[in-house]
N, C-alpha and C positions, 0 to 999 in steps of 0.2 A: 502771436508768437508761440504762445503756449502748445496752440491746439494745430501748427505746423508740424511741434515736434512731436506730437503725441498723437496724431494720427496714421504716420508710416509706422510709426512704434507695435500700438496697436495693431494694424494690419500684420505688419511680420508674426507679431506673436500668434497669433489667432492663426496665420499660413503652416506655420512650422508649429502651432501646434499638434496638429495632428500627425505630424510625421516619427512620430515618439514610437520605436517599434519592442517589443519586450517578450516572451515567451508566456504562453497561460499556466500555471501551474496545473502539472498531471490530475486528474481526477481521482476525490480518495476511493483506495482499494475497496469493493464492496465484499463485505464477509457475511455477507446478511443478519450482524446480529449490528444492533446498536453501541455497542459500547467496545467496536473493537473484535481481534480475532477471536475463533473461541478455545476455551481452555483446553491443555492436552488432555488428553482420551489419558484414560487407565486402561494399562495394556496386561494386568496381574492376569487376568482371566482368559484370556486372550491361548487357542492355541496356535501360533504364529508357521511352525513346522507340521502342522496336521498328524500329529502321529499320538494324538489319543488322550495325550497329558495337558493339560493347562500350564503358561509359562510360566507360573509361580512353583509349582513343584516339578517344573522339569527340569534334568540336569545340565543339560543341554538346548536350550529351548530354538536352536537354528538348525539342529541336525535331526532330519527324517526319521533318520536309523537307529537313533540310540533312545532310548526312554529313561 
């Protein structure tokens, strides 16, 4: 009696197990360092507008034309 009911039982589970459909989680982002992104850059020294001055003493550090 037992093994009447626990045989279709069985089989169903095992059929519709596989039918279980779900998404893969994204790949993590590779930054090439281990431990995560890497730290922001210091930009003091940085002349970002080319016009001669480093951004830390320039008055203007986005505008060409002014020093």
């Amino acid at each position: 009696m037992m093994l009447k009911i626990l045989t279709p039982l069985l089989l169903a589970t095992f059929a519709l197990g596989g039918c279980v459909a779900y998404e893969p989680a994204p790949p993590p982002h590779h930054y090439g360092y281990r431990d995560g992104p890497p730290p922001p850059r210091y930009d003091g020294d940085r002349d970002r507008d080319r016009d001669g001055v480093p951004n830390r003493y320039d008055r203007a550090p986005n505008n060409p034309n002014y020093r």
